[in-house]
N, C-alpha and C positions, 0 to 999 in steps of 0.2 A: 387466228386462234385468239379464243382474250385471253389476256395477261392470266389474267386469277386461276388459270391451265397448265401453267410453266411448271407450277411444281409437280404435276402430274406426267408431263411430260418427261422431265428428269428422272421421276420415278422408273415409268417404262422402258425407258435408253438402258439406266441399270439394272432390270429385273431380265436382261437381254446379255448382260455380261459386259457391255461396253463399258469402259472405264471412262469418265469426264475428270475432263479440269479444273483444278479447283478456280479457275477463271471461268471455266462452262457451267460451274454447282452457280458462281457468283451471279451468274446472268440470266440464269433459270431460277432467282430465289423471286418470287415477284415481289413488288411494290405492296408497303402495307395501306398506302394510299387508297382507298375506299375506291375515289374516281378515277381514278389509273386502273384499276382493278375491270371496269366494267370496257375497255377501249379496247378495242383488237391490235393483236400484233401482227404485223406483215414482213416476211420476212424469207430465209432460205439455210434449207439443214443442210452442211455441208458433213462428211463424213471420209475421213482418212483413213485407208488401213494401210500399215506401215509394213513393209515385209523385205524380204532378204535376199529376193528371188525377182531374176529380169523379168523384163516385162514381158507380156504375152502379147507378140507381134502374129497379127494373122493379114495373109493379101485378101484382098475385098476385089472382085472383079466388076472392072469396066461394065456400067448397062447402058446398052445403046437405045436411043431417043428420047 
């Protein structure tokens, strides 16, 4: 994704309801760096959802060969 997308991206995560960090708004602000701006970022969206309720254990059967 290039950089100069980040604030678009932040956009969408919130018009979704997801609430960011103000260390995720900080890191999704991009660079006013003109040449930073044009350089892609490579990278991995991690996403936590926090809840109250055990986990959902299901058995997965054995396949043979």
């Amino acid at each position: 994704m290039p950089i100069a997308n980040l604030d678009k991206l932040a956009a969408s995560l919130q018009q979704t309801g997801l609430h960011l960090s103000q260390e995720s708004l900080e890191q999704l602000t991009p660079a006013n760096d003109s040449t930073l701006k044009e350089k892609e970022l490579v990278g991995t969206l991690q996403i936590t959802f926090v809840h109250n309720e055990p986990d959902l254990l299901r058995e997965v059967t054995a396949v043979l060969g």
